[in-house]
N, C-alpha and C positions, 0 to 999 in steps of 0.2 A: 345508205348515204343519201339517196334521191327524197326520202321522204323524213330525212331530220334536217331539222336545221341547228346549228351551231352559234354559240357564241360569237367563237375562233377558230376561223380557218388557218390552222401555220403550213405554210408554203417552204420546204425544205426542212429536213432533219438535221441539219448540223447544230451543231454547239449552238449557233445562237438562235436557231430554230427551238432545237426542244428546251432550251433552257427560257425561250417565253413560252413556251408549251406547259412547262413544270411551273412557272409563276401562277401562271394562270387555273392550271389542273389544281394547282394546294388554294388557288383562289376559289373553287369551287363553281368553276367555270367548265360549259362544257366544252372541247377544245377535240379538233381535227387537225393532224399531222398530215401532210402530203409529201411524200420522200418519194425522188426522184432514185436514189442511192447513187449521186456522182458526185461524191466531196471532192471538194479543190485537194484534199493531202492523202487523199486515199492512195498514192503511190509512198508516203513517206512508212516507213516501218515504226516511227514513233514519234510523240508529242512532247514539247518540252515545255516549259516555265509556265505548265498548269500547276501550282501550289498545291502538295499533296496527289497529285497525281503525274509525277515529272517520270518521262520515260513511257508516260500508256500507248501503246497502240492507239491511232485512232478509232480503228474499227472496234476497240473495245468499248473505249468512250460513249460514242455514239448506241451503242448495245447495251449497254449501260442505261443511259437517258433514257435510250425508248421503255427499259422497263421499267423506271421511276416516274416513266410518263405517266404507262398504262396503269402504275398503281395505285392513280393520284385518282384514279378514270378517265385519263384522258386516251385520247384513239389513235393509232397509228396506220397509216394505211401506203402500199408502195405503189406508187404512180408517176405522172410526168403532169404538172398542171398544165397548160396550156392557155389560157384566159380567163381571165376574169371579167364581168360585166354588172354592171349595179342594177338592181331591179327592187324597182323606191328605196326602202331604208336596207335593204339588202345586199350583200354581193350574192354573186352566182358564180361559183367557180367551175370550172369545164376538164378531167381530167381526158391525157390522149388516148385513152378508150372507150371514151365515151358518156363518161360514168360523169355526174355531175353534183356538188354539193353547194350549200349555202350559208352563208354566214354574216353573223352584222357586225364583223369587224374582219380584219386582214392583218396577219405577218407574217410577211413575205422574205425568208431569210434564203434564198436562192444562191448565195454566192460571186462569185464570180469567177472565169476563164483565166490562166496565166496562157499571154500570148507570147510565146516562144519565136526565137529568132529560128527560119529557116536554115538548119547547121543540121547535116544529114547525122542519124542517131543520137541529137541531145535529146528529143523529146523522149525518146525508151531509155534514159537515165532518169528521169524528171523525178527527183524527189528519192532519188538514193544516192549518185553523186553529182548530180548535176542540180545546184543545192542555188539557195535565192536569201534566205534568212541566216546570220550570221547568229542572231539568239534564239533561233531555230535548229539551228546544224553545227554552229560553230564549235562547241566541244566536241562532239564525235568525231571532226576531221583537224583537230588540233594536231602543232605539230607535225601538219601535212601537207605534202605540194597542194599547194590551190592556185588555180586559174581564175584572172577575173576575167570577163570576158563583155568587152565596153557594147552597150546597148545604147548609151545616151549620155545629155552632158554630167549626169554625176557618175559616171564609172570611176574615174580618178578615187573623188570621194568613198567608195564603194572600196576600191583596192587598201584607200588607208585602214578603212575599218576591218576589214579581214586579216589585218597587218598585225591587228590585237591577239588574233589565235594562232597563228607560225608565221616565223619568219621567211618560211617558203612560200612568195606569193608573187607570181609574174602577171601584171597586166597585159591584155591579148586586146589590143589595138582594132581589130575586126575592122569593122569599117567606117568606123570615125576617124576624122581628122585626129593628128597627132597629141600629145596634149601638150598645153603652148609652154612656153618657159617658166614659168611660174609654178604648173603642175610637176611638170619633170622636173623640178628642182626638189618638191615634197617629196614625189616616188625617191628620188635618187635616195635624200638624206634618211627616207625608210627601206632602203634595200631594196627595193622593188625595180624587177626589170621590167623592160618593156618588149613585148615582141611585136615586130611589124606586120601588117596584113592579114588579108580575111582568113578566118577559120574556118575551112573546107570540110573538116570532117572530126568526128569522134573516136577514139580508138579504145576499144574493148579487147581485156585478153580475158578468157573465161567469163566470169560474170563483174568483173570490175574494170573500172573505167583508169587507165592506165596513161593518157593524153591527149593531145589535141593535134589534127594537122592541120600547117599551113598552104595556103595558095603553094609557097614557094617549096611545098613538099616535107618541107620542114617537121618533123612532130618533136612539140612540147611534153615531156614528163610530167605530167598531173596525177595526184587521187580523186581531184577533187574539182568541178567546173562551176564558176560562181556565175548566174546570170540574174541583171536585174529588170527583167521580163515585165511590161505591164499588165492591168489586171484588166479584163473587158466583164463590167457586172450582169450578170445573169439577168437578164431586164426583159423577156419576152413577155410573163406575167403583166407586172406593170407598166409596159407598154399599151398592153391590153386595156389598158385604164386612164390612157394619157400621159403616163409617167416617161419621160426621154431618161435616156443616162446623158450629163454629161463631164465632159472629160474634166482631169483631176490635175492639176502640176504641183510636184514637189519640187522646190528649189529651180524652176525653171526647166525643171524636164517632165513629160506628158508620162503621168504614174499609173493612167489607164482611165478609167470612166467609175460615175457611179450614181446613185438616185440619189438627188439630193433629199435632205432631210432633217430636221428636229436635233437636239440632241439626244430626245426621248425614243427617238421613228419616225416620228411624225412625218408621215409625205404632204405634198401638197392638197394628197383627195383627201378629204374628210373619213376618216375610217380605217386607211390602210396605214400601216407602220412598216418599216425598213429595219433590219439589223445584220448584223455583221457586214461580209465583204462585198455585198452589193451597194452598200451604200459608204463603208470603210474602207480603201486598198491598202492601210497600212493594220488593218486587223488580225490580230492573231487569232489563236486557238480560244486562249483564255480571254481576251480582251471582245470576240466577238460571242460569247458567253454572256458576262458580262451585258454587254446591250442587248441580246434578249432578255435577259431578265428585267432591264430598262424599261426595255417596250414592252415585255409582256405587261408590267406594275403600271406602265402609262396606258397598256389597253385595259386594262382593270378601271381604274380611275375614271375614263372617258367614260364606259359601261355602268360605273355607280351615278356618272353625272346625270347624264341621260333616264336611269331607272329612277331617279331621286325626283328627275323633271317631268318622269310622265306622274310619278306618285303624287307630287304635288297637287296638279290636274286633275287626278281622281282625288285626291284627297277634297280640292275644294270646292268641287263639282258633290259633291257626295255630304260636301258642308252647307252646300247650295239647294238641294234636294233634302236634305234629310228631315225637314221641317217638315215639308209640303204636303198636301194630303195626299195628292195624287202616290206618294213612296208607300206614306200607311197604309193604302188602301189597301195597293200591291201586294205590302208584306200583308196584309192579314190576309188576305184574299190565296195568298198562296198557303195557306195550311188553316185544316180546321179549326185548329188550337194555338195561340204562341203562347200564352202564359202558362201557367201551372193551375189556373181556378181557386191557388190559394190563397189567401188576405197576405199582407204581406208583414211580415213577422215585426217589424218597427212598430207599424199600425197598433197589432196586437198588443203588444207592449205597453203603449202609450195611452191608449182610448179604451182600454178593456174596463177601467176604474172610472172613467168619465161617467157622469147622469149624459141618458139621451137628450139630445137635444136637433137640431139644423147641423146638417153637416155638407160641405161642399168639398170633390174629392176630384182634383184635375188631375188629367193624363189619365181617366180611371179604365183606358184600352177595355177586355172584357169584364169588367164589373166587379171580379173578386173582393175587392175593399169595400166597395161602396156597398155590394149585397151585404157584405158578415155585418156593416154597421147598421144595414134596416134587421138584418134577423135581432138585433140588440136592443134595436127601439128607436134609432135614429133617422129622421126623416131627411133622403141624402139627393142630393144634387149633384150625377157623377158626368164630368166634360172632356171632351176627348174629339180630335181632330178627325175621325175616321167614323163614317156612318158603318161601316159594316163590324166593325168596334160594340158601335153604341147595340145594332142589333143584334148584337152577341150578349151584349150585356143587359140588356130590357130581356133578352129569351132565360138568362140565368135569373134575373129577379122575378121574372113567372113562376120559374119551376121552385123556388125558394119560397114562394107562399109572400112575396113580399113586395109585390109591384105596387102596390099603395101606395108606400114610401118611399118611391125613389122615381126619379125622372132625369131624363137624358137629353144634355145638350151638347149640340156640335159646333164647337169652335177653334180657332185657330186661337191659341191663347196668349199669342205674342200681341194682339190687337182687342180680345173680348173683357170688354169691364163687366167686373162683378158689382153686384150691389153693395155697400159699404154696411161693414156695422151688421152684415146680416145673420152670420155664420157664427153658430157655438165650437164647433170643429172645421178648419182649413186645413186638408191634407195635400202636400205634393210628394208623392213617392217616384222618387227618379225621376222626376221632372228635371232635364238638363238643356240647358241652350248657351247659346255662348254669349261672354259679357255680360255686354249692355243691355241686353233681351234679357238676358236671366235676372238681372237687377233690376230692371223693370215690372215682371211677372212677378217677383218676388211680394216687393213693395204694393201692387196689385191686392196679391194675397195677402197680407198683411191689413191692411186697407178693409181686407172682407170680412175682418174677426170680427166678431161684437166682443163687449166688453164683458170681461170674464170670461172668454173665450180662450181659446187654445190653436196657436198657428204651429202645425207638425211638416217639418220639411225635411226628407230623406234623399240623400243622395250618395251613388258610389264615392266614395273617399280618392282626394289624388294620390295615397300611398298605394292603390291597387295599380297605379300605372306601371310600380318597379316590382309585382309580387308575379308568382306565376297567375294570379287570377285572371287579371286582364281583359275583364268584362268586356271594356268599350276604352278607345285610344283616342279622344279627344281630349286632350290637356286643359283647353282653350274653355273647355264644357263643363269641365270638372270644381269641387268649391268647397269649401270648409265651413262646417256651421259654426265656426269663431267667426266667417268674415259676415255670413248673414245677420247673426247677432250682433253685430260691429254697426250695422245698420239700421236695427232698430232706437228709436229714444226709448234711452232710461228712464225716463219720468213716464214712458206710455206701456213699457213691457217689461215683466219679471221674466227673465232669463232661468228656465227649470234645468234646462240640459243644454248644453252644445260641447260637441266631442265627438271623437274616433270612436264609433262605438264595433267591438268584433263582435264576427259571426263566423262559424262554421261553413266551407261553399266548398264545391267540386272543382279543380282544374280540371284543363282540354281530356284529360290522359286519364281520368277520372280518380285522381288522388284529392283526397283532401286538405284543403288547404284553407288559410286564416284570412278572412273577407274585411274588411272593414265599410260602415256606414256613415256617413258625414249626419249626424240626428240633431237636429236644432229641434227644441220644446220651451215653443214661449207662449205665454199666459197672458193676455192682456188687462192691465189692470181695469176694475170697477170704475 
């Protein structure tokens, strides 16, 4: 853990923990679980109005998830996070033994506490019958004495709705005021009684909850004790981060606390996201499921934005540089050899049937093209941005018996004029620039033909951009010899070739695959 860094740190195993754990994991993200193992329903023996999974244990649930986590690759680990801290684009997360991991994003699905009213033995019913959710519990205690047991001003409210599952439902007054005329006229005309004064105590026969007593000794007949407990959200995490809880009202009663948020997570810091009942107090099982999946798909999102923005950056820094000689030098300097030494198969093609004559052959990097045209007779002019290029390529025209005829000049060819009219052969093989540069140099070379001459321009084709070849991913670079040809006058040039012409090439994987060359062959007329 100390020495990876993550994606996503998710902060809590529950439903809505690993369900953005599981967004993310199938996102192909790599993703760190921090489980504390203290679910808010971990006392409930089962889960309901999960579709398709109505009645699971939670503890199955959750056992479940972790292992659709892990088999997406994402990690599970059991701990207590303790703080978070950003360190630059990073969090730093701190678990309570010590142990510490990092991540550049946050979901933090922590939960939160239900605070129980001080009523000796409610809390060791909490979630078998001493129940909170009506579309949680409500079937299983249908048909059964239930107690509501008033916490605040919607208990009223609260007794009518449990009034849907038995008509056995006494409201227990505890220690709120009475409820005024208007309430106790609803209770009345739904059967509901009222019992006066605070609830002292729980009453347990074997392992069932059997009623309630009062101050005045009194015990109420229950199966079943309804309390509507607020939630306090598990915030020590993003606390750690500047994040407050704060408190929540429903209908005018204080429903507990929560981190505010997005409807996606989104917290106020930049990076962290929220889901479930730390940031929801009326969340279910399924509902805070649900919003991790939200926030995992909205922490996804952020993460393409950001990887898009730095690609950009390199992308146009790299568009910036790629011309320069200082890049050539580098690449060539970094290995004996980048080419193959072999003329390049267009060339061949084209010039093999030509009488020798002046030939000018830009971008000629180690001289391949321009030697095989002097071993043939032709006295060649090879230009190229990179000295250690050129004397690569003057050392292969020694060894070729043919330094006679060829000479080497170093230019930047976005800026160097040729002499006009001079050249019986103008070759640019993979000569790419973008635009208005490349339109330029074009015309350039066009310019250099003499009459009865021959301007040959090769370049990768823009259908390699969708094949598996994939030479080079500039779009912007890429050109069809229809649109060169589209440039010259008809009255000054016969159009021999311009077409997709294929070739045979190797994909990454070394399979074979169907290349194409963009091949403009034009003649310039007498």
């Amino acid at each position: 853990m100390d020495e990876k860094k993550y994606d996503v740190v998710v902060v809590g195993g529950g439903p809505a923990g690993l369900s953005g754990a599981l967004a993310l994991a199938r996102a192909r993200r790599s993703v760190l679980v921090v489980d504390a193992g203290e679910p808010r329903n971990a006392p409930a023996a089962h889960m309901h109005n999960y579709l398709g999974l109505d009645g699971t244990p939670p503890a199955e649930l959750r056992a479940a998830g972790r292992e659709e986590v892990i088999g997406y690759g994402g990690e599970v680990v059991t701990g207590r996070a303790e703080t978070a801290t950003r360190e630059g684009d990073d969090f730093l997360v701190t678990l309570d033994d010590g142990r510490a991991v990092r991540a550049r994003r946050l979901l933090v699905a922590t939960g939160a506490v239900d605070e129980l009213p001080d009523v000796p033995g409610l809390a060791g019913r909490w979630g078998r019958d001493v129940l909170h959710c009506p579309y949680c519990h409500g079937w299983e205690v249908r048909d059964r004495r239930i107690g509501v047991l008033a916490t605040g001003p919607l208990a009223v409210e609260q007794a009518l709705l449990w009034r849907q599952w038995s008509e056995d439902v006494v409201f227990l007054a505890h220690h709120c005021p009475a409820p005024s005329e208007e309430e106790a006229e609803r209770l009345a005309a739904r059967r509901i009684p009222v019992a006066d004064g605070p609830v002292t105590g729980i009453e347990v026969t074997g392992d069932a909850l059997t009623g309630v007593r009062l101050a005045s000794g009194e015990v109420v007949a229950l199966d079943a004790l309804v309390v509507g407990a607020p939630l306090a959200a598990r915030s020590q995490v993003l606390e750690s981060l500047g994040l407050k809880p704060a408190e929540v009202e429903l209908g005018g009663h204080l429903a507990g606390t929560r981190i505010a948020a997005e409807p996606t997570g989104a917290t106020a810091v930049p990076g962290v996201w929220v889901a479930g009942n730390v940031t929801d107090v009326r969340a279910v099982v399924i509902a805070s499921a649900a919003a991790g999946l939200a926030a995992g798909a909205a922490i996804n999102a952020d993460l393409i934005a950001e990887e898009t923005r730095e690609a950009v950056a390199a992308y146009r820094n790299e568009m910036r540089t790629l011309f320069e000689e200082a890049a050539w030098e580098e690449r060539y300097r970094s290995r004996p050899a980048i080419w193959s030494g072999h003329p390049n198969p267009q060339l061949v093609a084209e010039a093999a049937q030509l009488p020798p004559g002046r030939a000018l052959d830009v971008g000629s990097g180690e001289g391949a093209d321009a030697v095989w045209l002097a071993t043939r007779g032709w006295r060649v002019t090879g230009a190229d941005i990179s000295a250690t290029a050129l004397e690569r390529a003057a050392a292969h025209a020694a060894g070729a018996g043919v330094a006679d005829r060829t000479e080497w000049v170093r230019a930047d060819l976005r800026d160097h004029a040729f002499p006009e009219s001079a050249y019986d052969l103008v070759s640019a093989q993979y000569m790419h620039l973008p635009g208005e540069a490349r339109r330029t140099l074009f015309a350039r070379l066009a310019a250099a033909v003499a009459p009865g001459g021959t301007l040959l321009i090769v370049g990768h084709h823009p259908s390699d951009l969708v094949t598996r070849v994939r030479k080079m991913h500039f779009p912007q670079m890429m050109f069809t010899a229809e649109e060169i040809a589209a440039s010259l006058d008809p009255a000054e040039w016969e159009i021999a070739a311009a077409e997709a012409r294929p070739r045979t090439a190797v994909d990454p994987e070394g399979s074979e695959v169907t290349s194409r060359d963009a091949v403009l062959v034009a003649r310039r007329r007498a």
